[in-house]
C-alpha positions as CSV (number, residue, x, y, z in Angstrom):
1,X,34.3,31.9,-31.5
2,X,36.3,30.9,-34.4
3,X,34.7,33.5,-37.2
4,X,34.2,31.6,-41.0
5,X,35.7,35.1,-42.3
6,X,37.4,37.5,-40.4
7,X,37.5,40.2,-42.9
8,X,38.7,42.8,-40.8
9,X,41.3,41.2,-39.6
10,X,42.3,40.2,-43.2
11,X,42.0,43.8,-44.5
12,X,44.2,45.0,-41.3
13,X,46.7,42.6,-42.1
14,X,47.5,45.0,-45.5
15,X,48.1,48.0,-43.5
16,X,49.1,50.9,-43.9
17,X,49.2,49.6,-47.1
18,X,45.4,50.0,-47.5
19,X,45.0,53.2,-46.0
20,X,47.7,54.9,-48.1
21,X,46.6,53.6,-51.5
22,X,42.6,54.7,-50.5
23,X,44.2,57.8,-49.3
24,X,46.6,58.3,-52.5
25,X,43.3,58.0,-54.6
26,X,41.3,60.6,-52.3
27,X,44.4,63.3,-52.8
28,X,44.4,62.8,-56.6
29,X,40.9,64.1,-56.9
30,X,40.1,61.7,-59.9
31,X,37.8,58.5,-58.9
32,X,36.3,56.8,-62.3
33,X,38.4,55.9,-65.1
34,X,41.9,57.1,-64.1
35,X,45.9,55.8,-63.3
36,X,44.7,53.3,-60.9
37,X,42.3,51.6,-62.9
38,X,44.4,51.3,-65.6
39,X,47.0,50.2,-63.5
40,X,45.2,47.5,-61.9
41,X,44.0,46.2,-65.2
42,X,47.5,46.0,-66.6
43,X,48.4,44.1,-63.5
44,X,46.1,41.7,-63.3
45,X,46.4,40.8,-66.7
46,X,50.1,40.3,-66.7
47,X,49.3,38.3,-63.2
48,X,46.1,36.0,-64.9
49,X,48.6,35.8,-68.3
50,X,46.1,37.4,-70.4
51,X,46.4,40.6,-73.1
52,X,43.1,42.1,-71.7
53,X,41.6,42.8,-68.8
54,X,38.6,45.1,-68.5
55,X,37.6,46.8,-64.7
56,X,33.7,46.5,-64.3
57,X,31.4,46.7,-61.3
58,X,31.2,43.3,-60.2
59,X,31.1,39.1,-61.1
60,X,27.8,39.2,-62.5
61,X,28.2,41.8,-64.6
62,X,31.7,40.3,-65.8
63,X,29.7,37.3,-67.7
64,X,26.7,39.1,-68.4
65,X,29.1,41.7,-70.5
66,X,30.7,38.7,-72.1
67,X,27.9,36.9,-73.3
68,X,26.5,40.4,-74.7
69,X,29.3,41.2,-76.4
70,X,29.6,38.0,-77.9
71,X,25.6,38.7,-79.4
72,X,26.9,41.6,-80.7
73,X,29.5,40.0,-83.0
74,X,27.1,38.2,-84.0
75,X,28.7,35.0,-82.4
76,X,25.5,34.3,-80.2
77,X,21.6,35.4,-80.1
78,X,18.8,35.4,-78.6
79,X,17.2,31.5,-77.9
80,X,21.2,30.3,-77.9
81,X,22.3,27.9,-75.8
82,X,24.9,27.8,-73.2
83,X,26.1,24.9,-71.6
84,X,26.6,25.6,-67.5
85,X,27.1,23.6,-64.4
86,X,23.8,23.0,-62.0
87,X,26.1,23.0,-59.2
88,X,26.5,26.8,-59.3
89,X,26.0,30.1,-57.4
90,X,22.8,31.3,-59.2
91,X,25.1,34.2,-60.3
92,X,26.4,32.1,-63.4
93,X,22.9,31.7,-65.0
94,X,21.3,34.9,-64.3
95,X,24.3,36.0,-66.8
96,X,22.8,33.4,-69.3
97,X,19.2,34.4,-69.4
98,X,20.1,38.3,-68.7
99,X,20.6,37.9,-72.2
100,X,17.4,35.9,-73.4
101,X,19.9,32.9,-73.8
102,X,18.9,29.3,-72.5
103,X,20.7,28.0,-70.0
104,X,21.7,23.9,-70.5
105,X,22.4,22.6,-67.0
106,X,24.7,19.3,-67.0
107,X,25.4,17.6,-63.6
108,X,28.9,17.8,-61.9
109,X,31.7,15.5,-60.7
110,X,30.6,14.2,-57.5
111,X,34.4,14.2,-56.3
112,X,35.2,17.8,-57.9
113,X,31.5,19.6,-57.1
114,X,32.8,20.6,-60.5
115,X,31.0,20.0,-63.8
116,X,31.4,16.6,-65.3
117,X,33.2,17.4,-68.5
118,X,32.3,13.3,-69.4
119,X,28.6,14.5,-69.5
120,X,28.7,17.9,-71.5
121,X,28.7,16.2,-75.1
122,X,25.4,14.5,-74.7
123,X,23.9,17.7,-73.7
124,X,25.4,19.7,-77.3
125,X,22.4,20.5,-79.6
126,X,22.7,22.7,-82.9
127,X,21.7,26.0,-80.9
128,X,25.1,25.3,-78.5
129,X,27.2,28.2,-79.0
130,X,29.3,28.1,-75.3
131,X,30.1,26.3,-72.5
132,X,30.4,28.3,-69.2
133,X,32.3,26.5,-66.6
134,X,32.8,27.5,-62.3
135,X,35.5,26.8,-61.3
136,X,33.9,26.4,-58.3
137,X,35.1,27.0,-54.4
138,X,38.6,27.6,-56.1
139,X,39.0,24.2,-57.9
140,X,39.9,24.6,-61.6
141,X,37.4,22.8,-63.3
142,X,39.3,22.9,-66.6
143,X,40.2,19.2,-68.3
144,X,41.4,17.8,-71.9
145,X,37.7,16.8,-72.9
146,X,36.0,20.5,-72.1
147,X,39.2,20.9,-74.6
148,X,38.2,18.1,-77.3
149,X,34.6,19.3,-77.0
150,X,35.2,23.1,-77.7
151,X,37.3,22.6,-80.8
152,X,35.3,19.8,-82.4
153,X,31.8,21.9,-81.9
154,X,33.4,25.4,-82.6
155,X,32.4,26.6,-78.9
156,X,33.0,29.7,-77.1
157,X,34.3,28.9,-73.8
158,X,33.7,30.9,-70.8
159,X,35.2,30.7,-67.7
160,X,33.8,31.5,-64.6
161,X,36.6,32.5,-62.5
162,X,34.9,34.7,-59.4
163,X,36.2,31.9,-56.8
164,X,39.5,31.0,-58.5
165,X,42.0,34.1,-58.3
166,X,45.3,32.2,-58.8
167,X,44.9,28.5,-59.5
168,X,46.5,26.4,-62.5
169,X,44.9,24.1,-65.1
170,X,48.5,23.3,-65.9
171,X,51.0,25.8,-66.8
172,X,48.3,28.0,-67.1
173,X,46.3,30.5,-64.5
174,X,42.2,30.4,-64.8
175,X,41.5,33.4,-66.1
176,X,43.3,32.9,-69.2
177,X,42.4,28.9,-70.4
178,X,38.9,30.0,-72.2
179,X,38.4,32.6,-74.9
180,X,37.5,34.8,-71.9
181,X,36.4,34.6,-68.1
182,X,34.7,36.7,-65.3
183,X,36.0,37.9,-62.3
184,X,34.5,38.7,-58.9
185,X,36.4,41.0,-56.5
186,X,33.8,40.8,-54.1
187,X,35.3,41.4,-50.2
188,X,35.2,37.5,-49.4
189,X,37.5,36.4,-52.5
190,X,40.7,35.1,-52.6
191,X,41.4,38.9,-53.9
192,X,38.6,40.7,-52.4
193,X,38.1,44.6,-52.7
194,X,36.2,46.7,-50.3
195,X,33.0,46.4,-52.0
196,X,32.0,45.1,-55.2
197,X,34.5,44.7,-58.2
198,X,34.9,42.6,-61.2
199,X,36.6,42.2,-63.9
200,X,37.1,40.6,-67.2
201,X,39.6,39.0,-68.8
202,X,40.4,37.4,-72.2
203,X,43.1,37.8,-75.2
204,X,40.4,38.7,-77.8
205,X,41.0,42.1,-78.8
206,X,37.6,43.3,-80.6
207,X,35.7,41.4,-77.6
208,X,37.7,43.3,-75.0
209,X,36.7,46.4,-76.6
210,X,33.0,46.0,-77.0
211,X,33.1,44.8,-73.6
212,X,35.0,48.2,-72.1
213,X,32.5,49.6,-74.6
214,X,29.3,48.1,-73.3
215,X,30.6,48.5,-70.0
216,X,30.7,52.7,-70.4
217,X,27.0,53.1,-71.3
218,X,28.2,51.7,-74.7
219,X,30.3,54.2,-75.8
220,X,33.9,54.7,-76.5
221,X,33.9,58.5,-76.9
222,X,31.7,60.8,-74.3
223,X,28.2,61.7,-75.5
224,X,28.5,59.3,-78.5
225,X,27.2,55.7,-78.2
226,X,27.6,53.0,-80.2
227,X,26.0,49.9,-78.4
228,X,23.0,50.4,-75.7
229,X,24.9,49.7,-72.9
230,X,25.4,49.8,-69.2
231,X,27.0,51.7,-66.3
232,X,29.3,48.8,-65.0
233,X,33.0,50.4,-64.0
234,X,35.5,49.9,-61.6
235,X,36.5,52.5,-59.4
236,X,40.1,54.1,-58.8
237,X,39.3,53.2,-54.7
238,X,38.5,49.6,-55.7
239,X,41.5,49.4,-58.4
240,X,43.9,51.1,-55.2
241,X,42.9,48.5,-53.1
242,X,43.2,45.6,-55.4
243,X,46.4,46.4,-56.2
244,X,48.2,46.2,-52.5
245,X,46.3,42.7,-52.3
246,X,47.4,41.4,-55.7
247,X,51.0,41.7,-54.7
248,X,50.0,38.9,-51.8
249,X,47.9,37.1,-53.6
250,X,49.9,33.8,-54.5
251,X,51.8,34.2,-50.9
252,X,47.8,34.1,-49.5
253,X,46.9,31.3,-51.4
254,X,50.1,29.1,-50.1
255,X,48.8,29.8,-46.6
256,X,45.5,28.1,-47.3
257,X,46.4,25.3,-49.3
258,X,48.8,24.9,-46.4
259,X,45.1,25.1,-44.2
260,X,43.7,23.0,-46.4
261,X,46.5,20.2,-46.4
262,X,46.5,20.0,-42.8
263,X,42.0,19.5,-42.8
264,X,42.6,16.9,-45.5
265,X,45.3,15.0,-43.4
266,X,44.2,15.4,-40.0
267,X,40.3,14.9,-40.3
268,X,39.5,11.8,-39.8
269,X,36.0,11.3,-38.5
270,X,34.0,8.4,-41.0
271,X,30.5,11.2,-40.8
272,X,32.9,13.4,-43.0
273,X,33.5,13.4,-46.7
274,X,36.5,15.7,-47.3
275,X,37.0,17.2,-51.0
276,X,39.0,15.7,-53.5
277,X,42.6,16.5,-53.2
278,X,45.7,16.1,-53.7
279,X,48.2,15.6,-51.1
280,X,51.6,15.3,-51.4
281,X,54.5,17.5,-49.9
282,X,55.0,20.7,-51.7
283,X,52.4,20.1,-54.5
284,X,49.3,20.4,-52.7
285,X,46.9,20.8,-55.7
286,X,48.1,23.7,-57.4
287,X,45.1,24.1,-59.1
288,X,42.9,24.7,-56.4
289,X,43.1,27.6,-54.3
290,X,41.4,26.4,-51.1
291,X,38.3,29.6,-51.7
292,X,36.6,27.6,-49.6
293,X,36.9,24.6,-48.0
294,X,33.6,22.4,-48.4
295,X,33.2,19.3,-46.7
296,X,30.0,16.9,-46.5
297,X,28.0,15.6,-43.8
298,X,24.7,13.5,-44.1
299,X,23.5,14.9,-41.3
300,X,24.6,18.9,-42.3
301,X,22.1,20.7,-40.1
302,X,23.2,18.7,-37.0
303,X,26.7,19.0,-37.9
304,X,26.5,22.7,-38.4
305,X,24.5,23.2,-35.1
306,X,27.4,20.6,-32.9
307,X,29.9,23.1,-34.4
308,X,28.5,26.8,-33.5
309,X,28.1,25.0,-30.0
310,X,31.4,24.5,-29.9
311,X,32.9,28.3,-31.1
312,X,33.1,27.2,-35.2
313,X,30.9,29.2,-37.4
314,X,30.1,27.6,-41.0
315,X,28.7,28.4,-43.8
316,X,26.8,26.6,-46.5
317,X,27.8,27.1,-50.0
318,X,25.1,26.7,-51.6
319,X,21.6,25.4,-50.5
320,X,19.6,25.7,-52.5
321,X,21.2,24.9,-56.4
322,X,19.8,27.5,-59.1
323,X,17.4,25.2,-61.0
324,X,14.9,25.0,-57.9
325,X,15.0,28.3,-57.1
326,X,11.8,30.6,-57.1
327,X,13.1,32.6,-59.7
328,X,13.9,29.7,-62.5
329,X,10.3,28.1,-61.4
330,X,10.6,27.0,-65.0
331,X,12.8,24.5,-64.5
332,X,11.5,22.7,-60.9
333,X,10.2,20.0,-62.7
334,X,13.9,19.1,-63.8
335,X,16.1,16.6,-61.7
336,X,19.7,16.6,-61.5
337,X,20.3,14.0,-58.3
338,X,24.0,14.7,-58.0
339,X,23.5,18.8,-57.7
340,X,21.3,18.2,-55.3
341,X,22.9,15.6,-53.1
342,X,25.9,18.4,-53.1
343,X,23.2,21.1,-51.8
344,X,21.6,19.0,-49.4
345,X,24.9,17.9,-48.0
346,X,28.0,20.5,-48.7
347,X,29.5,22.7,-45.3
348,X,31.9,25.4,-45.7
349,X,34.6,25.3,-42.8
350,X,36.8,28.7,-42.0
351,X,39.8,29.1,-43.9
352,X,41.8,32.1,-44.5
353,X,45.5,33.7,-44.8
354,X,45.1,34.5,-41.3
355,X,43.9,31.7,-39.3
356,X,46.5,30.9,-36.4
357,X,47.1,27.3,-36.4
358,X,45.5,26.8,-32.6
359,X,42.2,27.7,-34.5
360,X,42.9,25.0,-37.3
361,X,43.7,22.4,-34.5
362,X,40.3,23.6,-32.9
363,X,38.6,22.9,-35.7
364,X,39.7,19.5,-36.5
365,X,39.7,18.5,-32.9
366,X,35.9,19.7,-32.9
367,X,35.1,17.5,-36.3
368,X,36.9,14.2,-35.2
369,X,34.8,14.4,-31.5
370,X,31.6,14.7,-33.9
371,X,29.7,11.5,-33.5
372,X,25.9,12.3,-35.4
């Protein structure tokens, strides 16, 4: 069986490397808020090209911490809109209306998955205050009109960067293109800890500082609190571990956009709608970073079913798209026919750093033979 993840064969691949730095932490006896967070932190940022970077818990709490220290400067409150993508982990809008803020979905690109930044103006209203963009499966979704747009309306813009770890909009990592951006280090990333971590990152120095604030039950000196806060910090384990994978992470992300060159040029079954791309030799997309690798089938429960039959586990990423889920009932009576073509259609094929190229062939071979 050809795994989608195999993330213990991923995590082996950094040892002893691993074991040392969870073992270095374990020794020093101090396990919240020490060297290795700090460390990490200044790492990362240097590595997204940021000033800031701020160690919390996870993704989720990475944008819910932005957009709530954004209401306490007074930049944003409550009834506020945000601008989001409806093609999105549900992740990205629970931040929204965590904060009593209203979520404004606008359809996406149906070539990028990625929000349409041609159809973001229309949606602008006088209680806009943000636009949050995914860049979603690893794809920068970035472009000169989310630009235009932002300056001319006097935005905030907020990246969500949980799937991206490493990709360009130009010269320029995610990460560090909005005024600031969430990050996931959830195991299955492109930088994945051992267990949930995030982080935020943005070159706004008062907002980095409520955010570390808010972060620490909101306060900046023990038993004093300034902001009513939350318990959302990274730990020294989590900051160890992300620190031996940061050093690989660029060399990683070569190895699948080297998988991904070789699906986009070798699969060539009709059924099959590969994502947009851009193949050419030794450029292959630097602003994607191959996350996942989603292709689309009209037939995606067949398709799935033909594969695990023939030793290739898939996922789908996502099903069911946030604005007809149970918990937004609020909004089923909406219709965005792009979103949900993507949900109804979208199949995640393996890719990782350590796939062996026999697997790759496997897969291909498996997808051209397909005939549903």
């Amino acid at each position: 069986m050809i795994k989608f993840l195999d993330l213990k064969a991923i995590n082996s691949s950094f040892e002893p490397d691993l074991k040392n730095a969870i073992l270095r932490v374990v020794d020093s006896g101090y396990y919240l808020l020490g060297e290795e967070v700090k460390q990490f932190e200044d790492e990362y940022s240097a590595y997204i090209g940021v000033n800031h970077c701020i160690g919390v818990a996870n993704g989720l709490d990475a944008l819910r911490l932005i957009i709530r220290a954004y209401i306490e400067q007074g930049v944003m409150a409550e009834g506020d809109e945000i601008i989001v993508p409806a093609n999105t982990y549900i992740a990205t809008v629970l931040a929204i209306t965590d904060n009593r803020l209203k979520p404004v979905f606008v359809e996406p690109s149906i070539e990028t998955y990625n929000i349409d930044p041609y159809r973001i103006e229309e949606s602008i209203t006088s209680r806009t205050k943000a636009i949050l963009i995914v860049h979603l499966y690893g794809q920068n979704a970035m472009h000169p009109e989310i630009e235009r747009i932002v300056t001319k309306y006097n935005l905030r813009l907020i990246e969500d960067n949980a799937q991206a770890q490493g990709a360009y909009y130009g010269a320029r990592r995610t990460g560090s293109v909005g005024h600031a951006a969430g990050h996931s280090f959830y195991p299955g990333k492109n930088l994945g800890a051992l267990g949930d971590a995030g982080a935020v990152t943005t070159n706004d120095p008062e907002l980095a500082q409520i955010v570390r604030t808010l972060a620490n039950y909101g306060s900046q000196k023990k038993y004093e609190n300034t902001y009513k806060g939350l318990n959302s910090r990274l730990d020294e384990i989590q900051s160890a571990v992300l620190r031996v994978k940061l050093r690989r992470l660029d060399q990683d992300n070569e190895k699948r956009r080297i998988i991904a060159q070789y699906y986009c040029q070798h699969i060539t079954n009709p059924n099959i709608i590969l994502p947009d791309n851009n193949v050419e030799s030794g450029t292959f997309n630097l602003a994607h970073v191959w996350h996942l690798f989603v292709i689309r089938c009209a037939n995606r429960r067949h398709l799935q079913e033909y594969l695990l039959q023939n030793g290739v586990q898939t996922l789908i990423h996502y099903p069911i798209p946030p604005h007809k889920q149970k918990a937004y009932a609020e909004y089923h009576n909406m219709s965005f026919k792009i979103t949900e073509q993507i949900h109804n259609e979208v199949l995640s094929l393996p890719i990782s750093p350590i796939m062996d190229i026999s697997d790759i062939k496997v897969v291909v071979d498996k997808l051209n033979c397909y005939n549903g």
